[in-house]
ZAKOLBA-212096 format. One record per residue (C-alpha): residue number from 1; residue in one letter; z, x, y. Coordinates in steps of 0.2 Angstrom, whole numbers, plus 5000, padded with zeros to 4 digits. Each point is the difference from the previous one (the first is absolute). Layout:
BEGIN
<pt num="NUM" residuo="A" z="Z" x="X" y="Y"/>
...
This chain:
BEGIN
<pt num="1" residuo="X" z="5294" x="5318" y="5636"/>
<pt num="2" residuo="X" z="5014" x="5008" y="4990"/>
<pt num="3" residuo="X" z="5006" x="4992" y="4986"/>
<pt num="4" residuo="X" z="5018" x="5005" y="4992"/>
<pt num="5" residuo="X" z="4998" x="5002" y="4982"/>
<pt num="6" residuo="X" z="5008" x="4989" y="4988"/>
<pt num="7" residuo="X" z="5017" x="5003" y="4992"/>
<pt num="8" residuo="X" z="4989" x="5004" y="4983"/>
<pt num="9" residuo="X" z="4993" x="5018" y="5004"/>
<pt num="10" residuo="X" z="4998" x="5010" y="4989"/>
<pt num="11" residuo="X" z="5013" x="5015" y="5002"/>
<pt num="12" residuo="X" z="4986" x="5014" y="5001"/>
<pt num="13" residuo="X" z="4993" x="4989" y="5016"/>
<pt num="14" residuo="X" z="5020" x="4998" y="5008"/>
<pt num="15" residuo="X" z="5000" x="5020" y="4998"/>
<pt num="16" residuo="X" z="4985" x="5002" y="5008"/>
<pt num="17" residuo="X" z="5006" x="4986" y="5015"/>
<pt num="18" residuo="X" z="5018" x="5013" y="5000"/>
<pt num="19" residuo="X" z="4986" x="5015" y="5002"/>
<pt num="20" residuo="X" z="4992" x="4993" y="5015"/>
<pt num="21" residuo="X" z="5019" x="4995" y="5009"/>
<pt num="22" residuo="X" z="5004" x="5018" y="4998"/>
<pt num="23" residuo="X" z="4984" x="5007" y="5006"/>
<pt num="24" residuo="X" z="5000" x="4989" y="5015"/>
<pt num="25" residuo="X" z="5017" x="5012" y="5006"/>
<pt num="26" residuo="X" z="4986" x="5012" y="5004"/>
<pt num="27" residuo="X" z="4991" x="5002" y="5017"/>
<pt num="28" residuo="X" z="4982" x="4997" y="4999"/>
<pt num="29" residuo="X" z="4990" x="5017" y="4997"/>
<pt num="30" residuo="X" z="4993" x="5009" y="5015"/>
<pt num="31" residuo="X" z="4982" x="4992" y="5001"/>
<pt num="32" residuo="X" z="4993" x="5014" y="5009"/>
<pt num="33" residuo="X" z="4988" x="5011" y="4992"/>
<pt num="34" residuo="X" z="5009" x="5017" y="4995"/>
<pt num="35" residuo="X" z="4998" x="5016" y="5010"/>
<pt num="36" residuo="X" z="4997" x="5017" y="4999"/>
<pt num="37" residuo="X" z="5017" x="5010" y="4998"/>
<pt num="38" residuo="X" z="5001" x="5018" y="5006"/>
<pt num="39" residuo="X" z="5011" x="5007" y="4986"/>
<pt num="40" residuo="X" z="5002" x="5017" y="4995"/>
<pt num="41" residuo="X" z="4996" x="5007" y="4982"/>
<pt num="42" residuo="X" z="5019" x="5004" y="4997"/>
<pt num="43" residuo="X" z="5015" x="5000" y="5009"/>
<pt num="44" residuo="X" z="5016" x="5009" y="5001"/>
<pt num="45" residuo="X" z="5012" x="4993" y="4988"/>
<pt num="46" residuo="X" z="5016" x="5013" y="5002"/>
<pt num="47" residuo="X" z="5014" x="4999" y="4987"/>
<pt num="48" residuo="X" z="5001" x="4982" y="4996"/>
<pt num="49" residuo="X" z="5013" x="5002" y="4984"/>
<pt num="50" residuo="X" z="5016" x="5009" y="4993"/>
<pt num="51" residuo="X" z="4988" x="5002" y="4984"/>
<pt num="52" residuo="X" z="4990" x="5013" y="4998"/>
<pt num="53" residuo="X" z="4981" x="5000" y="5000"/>
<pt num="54" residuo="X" z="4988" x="5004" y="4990"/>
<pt num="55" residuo="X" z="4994" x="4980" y="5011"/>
<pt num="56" residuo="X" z="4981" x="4995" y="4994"/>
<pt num="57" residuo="X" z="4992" x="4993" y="5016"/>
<pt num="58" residuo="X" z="4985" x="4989" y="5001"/>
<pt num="59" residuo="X" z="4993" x="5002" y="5017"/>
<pt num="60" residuo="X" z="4985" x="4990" y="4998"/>
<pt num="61" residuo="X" z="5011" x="4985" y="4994"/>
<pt num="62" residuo="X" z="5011" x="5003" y="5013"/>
<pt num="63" residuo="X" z="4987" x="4997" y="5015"/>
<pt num="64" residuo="X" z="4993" x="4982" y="4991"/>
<pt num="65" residuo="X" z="5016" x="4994" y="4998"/>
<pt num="66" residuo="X" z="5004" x="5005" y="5017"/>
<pt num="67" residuo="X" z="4984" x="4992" y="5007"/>
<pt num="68" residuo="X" z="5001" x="4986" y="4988"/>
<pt num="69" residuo="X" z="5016" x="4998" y="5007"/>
<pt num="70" residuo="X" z="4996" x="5000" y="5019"/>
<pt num="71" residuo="X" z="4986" x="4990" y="4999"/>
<pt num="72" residuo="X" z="5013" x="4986" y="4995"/>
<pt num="73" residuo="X" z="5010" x="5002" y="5016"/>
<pt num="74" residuo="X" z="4997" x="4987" y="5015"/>
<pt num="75" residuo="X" z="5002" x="5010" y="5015"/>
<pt num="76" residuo="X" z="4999" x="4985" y="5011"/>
<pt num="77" residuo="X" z="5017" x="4996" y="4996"/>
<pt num="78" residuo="X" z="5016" x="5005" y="5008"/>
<pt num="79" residuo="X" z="5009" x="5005" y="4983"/>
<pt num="80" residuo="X" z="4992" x="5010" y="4987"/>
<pt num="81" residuo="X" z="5011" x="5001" y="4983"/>
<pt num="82" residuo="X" z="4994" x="5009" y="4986"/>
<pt num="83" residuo="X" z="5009" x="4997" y="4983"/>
<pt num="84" residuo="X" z="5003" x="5015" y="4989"/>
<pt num="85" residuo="X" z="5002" x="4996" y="4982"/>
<pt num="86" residuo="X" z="5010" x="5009" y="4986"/>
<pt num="87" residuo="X" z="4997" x="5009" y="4984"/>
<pt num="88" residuo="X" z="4987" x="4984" y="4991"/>
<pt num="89" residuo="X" z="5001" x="4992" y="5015"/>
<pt num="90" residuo="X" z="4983" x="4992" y="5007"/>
<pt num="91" residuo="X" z="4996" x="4989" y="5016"/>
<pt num="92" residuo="X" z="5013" x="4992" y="5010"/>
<pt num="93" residuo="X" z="5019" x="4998" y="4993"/>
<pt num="94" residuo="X" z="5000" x="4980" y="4999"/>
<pt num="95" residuo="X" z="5015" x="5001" y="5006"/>
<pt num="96" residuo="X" z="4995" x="5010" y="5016"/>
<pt num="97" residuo="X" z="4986" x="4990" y="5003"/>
<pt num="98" residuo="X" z="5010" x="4985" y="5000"/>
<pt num="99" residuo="X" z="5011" x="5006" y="5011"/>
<pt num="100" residuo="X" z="4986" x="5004" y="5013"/>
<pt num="101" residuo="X" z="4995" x="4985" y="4999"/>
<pt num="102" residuo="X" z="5017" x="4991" y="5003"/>
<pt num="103" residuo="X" z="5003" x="5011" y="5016"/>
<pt num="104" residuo="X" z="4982" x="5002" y="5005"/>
<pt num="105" residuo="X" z="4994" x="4980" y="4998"/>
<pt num="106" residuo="X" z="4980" x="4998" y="4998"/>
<pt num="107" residuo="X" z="5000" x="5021" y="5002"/>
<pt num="108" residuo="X" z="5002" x="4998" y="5014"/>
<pt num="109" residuo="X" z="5002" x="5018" y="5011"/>
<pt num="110" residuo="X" z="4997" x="5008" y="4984"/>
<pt num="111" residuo="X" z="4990" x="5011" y="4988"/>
<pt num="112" residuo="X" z="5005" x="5000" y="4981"/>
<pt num="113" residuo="X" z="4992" x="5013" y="4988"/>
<pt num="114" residuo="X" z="5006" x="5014" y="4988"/>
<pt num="115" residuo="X" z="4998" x="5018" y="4996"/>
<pt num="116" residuo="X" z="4987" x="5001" y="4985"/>
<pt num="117" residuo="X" z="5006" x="5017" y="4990"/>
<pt num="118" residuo="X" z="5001" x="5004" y="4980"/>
<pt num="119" residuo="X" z="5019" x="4993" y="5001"/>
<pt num="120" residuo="X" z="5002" x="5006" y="4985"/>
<pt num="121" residuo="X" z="5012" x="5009" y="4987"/>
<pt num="122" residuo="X" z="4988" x="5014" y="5001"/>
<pt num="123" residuo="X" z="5010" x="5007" y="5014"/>
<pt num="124" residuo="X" z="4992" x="5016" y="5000"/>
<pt num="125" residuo="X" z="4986" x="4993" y="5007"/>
<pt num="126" residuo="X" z="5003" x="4981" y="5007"/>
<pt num="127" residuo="X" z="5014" x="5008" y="5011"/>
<pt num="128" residuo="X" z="4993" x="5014" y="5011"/>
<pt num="129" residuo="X" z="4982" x="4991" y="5000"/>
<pt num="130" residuo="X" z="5009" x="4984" y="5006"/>
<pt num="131" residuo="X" z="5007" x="5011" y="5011"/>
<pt num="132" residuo="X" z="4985" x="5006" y="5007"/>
<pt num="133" residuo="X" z="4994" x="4980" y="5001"/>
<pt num="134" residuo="X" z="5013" x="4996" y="5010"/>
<pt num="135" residuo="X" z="4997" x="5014" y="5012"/>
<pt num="136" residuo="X" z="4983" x="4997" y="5001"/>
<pt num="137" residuo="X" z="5005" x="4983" y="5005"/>
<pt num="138" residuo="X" z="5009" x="5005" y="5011"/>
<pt num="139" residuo="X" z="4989" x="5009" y="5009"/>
<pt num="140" residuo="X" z="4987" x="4987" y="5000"/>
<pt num="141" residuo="X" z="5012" x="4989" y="5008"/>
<pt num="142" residuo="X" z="5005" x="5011" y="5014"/>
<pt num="143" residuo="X" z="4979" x="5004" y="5003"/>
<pt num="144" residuo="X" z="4998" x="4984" y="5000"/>
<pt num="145" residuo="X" z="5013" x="4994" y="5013"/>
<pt num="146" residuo="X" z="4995" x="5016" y="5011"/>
<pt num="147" residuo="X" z="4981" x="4994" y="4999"/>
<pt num="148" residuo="X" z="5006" x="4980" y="5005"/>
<pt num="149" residuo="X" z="5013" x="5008" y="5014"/>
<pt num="150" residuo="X" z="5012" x="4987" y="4997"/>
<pt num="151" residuo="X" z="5012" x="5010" y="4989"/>
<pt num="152" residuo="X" z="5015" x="4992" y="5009"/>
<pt num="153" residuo="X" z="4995" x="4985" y="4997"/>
<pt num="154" residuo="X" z="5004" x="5002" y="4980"/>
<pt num="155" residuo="X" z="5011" x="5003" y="4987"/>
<pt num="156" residuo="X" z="5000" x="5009" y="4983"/>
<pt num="157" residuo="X" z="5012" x="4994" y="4988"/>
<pt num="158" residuo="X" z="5002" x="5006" y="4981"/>
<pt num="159" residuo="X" z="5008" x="4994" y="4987"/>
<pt num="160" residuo="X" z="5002" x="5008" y="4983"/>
<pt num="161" residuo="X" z="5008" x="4999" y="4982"/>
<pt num="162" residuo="X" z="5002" x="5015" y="4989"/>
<pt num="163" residuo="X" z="4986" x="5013" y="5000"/>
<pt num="164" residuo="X" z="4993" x="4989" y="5015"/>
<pt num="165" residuo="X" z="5016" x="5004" y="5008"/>
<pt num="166" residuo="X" z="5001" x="5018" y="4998"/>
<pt num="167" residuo="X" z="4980" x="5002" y="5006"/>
<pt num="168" residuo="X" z="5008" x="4989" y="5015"/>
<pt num="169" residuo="X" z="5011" x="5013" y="5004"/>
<pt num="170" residuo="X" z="4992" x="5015" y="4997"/>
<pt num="171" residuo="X" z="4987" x="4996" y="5012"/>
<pt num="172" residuo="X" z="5014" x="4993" y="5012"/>
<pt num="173" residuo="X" z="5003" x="5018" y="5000"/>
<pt num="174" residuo="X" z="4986" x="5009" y="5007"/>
<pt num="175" residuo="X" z="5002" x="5001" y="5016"/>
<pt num="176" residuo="X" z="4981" x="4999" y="5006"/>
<pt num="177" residuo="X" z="4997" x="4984" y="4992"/>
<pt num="178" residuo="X" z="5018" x="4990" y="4998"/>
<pt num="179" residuo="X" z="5001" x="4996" y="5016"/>
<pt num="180" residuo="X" z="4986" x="4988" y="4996"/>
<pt num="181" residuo="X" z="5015" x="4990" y="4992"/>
<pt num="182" residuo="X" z="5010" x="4990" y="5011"/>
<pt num="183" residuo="X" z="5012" x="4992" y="4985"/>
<pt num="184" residuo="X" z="5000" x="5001" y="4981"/>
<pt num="185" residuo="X" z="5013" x="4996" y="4988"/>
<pt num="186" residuo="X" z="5001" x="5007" y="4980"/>
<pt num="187" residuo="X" z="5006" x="4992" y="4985"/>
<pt num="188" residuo="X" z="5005" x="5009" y="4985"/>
<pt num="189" residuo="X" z="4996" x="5017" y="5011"/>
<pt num="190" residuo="X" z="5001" x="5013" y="4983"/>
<pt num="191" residuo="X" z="5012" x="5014" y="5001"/>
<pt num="192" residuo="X" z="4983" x="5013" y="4996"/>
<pt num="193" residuo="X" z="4994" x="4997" y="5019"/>
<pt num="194" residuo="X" z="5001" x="5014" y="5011"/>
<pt num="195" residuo="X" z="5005" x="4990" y="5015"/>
<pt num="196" residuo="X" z="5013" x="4990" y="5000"/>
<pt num="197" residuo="X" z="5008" x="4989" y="5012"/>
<pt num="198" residuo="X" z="5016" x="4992" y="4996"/>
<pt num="199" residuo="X" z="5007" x="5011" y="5013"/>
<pt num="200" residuo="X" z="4992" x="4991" y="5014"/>
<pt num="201" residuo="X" z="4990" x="5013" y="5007"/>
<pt num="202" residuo="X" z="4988" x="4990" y="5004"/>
<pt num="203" residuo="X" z="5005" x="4984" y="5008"/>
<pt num="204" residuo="X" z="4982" x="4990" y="4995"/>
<pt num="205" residuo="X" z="5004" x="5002" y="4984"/>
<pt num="206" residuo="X" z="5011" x="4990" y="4987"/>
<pt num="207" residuo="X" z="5005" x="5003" y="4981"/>
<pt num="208" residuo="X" z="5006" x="4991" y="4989"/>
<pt num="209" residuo="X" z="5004" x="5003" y="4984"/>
<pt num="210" residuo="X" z="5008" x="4990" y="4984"/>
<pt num="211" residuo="X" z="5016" x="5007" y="4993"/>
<pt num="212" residuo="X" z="4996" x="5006" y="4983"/>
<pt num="213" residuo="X" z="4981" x="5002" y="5004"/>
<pt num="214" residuo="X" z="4995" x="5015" y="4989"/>
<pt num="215" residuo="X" z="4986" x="5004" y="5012"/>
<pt num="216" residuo="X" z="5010" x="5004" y="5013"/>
<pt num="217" residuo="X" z="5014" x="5010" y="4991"/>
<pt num="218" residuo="X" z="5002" x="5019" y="5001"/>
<pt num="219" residuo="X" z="4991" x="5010" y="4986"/>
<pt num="220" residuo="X" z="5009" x="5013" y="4996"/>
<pt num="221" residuo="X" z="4995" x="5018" y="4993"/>
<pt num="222" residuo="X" z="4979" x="5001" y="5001"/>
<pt num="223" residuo="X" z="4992" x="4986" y="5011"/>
<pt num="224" residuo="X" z="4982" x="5003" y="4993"/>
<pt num="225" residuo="X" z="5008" x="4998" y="4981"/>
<pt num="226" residuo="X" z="5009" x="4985" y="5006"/>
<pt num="227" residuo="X" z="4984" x="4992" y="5006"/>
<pt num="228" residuo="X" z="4991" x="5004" y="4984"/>
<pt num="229" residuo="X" z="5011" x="4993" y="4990"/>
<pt num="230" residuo="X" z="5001" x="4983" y="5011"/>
<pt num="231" residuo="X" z="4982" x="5001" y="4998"/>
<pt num="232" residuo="X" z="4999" x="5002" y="4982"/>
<pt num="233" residuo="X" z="5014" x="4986" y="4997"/>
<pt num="234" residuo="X" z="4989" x="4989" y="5010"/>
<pt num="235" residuo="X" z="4983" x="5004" y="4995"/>
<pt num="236" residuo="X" z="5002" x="5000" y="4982"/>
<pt num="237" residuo="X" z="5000" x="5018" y="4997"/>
<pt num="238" residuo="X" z="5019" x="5001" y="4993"/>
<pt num="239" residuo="X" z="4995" x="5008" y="4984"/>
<pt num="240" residuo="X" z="4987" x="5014" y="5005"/>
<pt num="241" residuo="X" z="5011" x="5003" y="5013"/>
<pt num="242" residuo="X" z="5018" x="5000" y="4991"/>
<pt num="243" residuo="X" z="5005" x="5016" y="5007"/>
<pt num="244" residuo="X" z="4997" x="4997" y="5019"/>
<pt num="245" residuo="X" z="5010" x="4985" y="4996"/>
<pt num="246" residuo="X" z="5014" x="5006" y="4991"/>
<pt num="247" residuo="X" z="5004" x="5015" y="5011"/>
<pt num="248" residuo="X" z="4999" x="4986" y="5017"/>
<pt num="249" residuo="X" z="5010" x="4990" y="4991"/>
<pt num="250" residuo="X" z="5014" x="5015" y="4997"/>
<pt num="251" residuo="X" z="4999" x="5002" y="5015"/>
<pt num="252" residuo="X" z="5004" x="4982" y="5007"/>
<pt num="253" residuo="X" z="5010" x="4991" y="4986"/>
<pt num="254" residuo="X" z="5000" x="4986" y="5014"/>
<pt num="255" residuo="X" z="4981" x="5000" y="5003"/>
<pt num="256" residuo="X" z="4999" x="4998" y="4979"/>
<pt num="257" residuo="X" z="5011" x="4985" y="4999"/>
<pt num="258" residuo="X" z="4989" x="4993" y="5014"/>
<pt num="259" residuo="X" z="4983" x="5003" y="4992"/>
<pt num="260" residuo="X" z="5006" x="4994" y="4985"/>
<pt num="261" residuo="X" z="5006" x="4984" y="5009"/>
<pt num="262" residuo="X" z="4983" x="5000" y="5005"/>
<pt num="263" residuo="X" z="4989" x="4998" y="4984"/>
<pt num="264" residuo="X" z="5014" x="4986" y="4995"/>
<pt num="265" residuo="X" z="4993" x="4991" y="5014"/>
<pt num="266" residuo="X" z="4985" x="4999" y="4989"/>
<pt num="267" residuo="X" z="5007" x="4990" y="4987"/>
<pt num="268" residuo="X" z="5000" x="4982" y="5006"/>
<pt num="269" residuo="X" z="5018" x="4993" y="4995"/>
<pt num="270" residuo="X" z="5009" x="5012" y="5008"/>
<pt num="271" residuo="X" z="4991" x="5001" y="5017"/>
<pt num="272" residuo="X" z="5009" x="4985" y="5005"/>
<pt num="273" residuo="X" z="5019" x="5012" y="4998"/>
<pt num="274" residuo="X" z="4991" x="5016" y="5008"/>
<pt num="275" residuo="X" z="4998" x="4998" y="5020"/>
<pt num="276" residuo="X" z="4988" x="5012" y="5006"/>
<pt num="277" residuo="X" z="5005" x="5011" y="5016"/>
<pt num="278" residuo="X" z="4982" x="5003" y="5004"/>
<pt num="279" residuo="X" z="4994" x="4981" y="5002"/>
<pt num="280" residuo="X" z="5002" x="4999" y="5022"/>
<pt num="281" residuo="X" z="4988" x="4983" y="5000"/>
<pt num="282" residuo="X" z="5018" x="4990" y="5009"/>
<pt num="283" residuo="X" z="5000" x="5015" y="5011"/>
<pt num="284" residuo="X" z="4982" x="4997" y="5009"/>
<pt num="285" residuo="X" z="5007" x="4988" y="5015"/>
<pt num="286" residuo="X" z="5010" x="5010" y="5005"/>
<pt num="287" residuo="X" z="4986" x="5016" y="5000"/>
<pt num="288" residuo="X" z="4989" x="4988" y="5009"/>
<pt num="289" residuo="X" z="5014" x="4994" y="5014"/>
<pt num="290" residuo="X" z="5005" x="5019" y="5002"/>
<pt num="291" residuo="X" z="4981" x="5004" y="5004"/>
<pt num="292" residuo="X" z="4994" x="4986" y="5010"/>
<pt num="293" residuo="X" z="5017" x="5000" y="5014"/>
<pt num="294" residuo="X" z="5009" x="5017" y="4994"/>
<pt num="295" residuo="X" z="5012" x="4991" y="4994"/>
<pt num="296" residuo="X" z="5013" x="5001" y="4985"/>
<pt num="297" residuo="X" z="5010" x="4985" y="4994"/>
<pt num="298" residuo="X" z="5010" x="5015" y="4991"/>
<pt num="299" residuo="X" z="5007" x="5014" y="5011"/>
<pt num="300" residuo="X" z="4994" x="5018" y="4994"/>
<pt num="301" residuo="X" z="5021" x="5001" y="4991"/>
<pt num="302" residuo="X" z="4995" x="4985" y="4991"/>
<pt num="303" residuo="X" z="4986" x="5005" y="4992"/>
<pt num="304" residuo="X" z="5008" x="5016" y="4996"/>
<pt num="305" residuo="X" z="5013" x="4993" y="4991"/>
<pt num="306" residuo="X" z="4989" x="4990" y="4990"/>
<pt num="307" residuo="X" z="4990" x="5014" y="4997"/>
<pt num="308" residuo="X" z="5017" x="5008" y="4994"/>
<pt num="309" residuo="X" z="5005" x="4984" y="4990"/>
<pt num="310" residuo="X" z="5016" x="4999" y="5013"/>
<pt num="311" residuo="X" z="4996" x="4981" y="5003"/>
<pt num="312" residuo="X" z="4990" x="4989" y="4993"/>
């Protein structure tokens, strides 16, 4: 018999009782026992960036996560959504999640996991071998729904924020494995992707994008040194790294202001006077609506103009 605890919990214990609530968003894990995946040693990435390479990618990582990743699917459900996180991201956005389970009650008709990668600031390596995941994933999928013969009878939705945005829509892009995807929508989708999809291209696929989000601004002058120096900003590297910094920051006085704004953010009595572009958390019901109906409670103007800072 349960027994609701008395208004005298500790906090720790209260936390832990929030934990659960959250957790019980999810759908249940698959309880069958994993399968062997056919996947290929590599696989053809294309150009994926308006940076330059040299791009450091970890294949072996790449086919784990990707098999860590399908192994979390449910293929007996109808809908299978996969999360994509951003740069420190790991597991599903709350926010996401919570917003599955609003519009998909008991997980019902649906498959909740994520794309394990690096997502890191390392993007030399975290993005073309979360790239390569996500592909491999892909694949799997589309194996997997051959093998079953009921293809028809699902859907593969992605979501994505950030770098799990733009490994969204670079794989979107190949042509032998995006027509896996029957919707995805990206948040915060970084100017530094290849592909991008604001022109409506592709009809499955939906951005949007904060006004005043430094990720998805245009760098100009070199893309790679703008890159590097967003990673050295981020990953602590300023000093050693002053020069790649300075000449980026030359280059985009805006971009300078912007990173600055940043590393205020840090300091804890200012965060409250700095809004920051790159937070989408109140943007996630609307991902998850778009996905499950095809849907947008903005039309595509909307959301341009927002992206623009035309309306607020």
């Amino acid at each position: 018999m349960h027994v609701a605890a008395p208004s005298s919990t500790p906090a720790r214990a209260r936390r832990r009782s929030r934990a659960a609530e959250q957790q019980r968003t999810l759908p249940a894990a698959p309880t069958t026992a994993p399968r062997a995946w056919n996947l290929p040693e590599r696989i053809e990435l294309g150009t994926f960036s308006k940076a330059e390479g040299p791009w450091n990618i970890d294949w072996k990582r790449a086919r784990a996560d990707a098999i860590a990743t399908l192994d979390s699917i449910d293929f007996s459900k109808r809908d299978i959504v996969l999360w994509s996180p951003g740069t420190d991201g790991t597991g599903v956005h709350t926010d996401f999640a919570n917003a599955v389970g609003y519009l998909y009650p008991g997980g019902r008709d649906v498959s909740l996991s994520y794309l394990r990668y690096e997502a890191s600031w390392q993007m030399d390596s975290s993005l073309p071998t979360g790239l390569a995941t996500m592909k491999f994933v892909l694949l799997g999928i589309k194996q997997r729904l051959a093998e079953r013969g009921d293809a028809a009878q699902h859907r593969v939705m992605l979501g994505g924020l950030s770098q799990g945005a733009w490994i969204i829509g670079e794989a979107a892009a190949d042509p032998a494995l995006g027509s896996v995807i029957h919707r995805a929508f990206l948040v915060g989708h970084p100017w530094l992707a290849k592909t991008q999809y604001t022109d409506g291209h592709d009809p499955r696929i939906k951005v949007l994008n904060h006004h005043g989000d430094q990720i998805t601004l245009e760098i100009k002058g070199s893309a790679r040194v703008g890159m590097d120096a967003m990673t050295a900003v981020k990953t602590g590297k300023l000093g050693s790294d002053f020069g790649t910094v300075a000449k980026a920051i030359l280059a985009n006085p805006l971009h300078g202001v912007l990173l600055l704004q940043t590393q205020l953010r840090s300091v804890p009595w200012l965060r409250p006077y700095l809004r920051d572009p790159h937070m989408y958390g109140l943007e996630m019901p609307r991902m998850v609506h778009y996905l499950q109906t095809g849907i947008l409670d903005l039309t595509d103007e909307e959301i341009d103009d927002r992206k623009h800072g035309r309306r607020t």
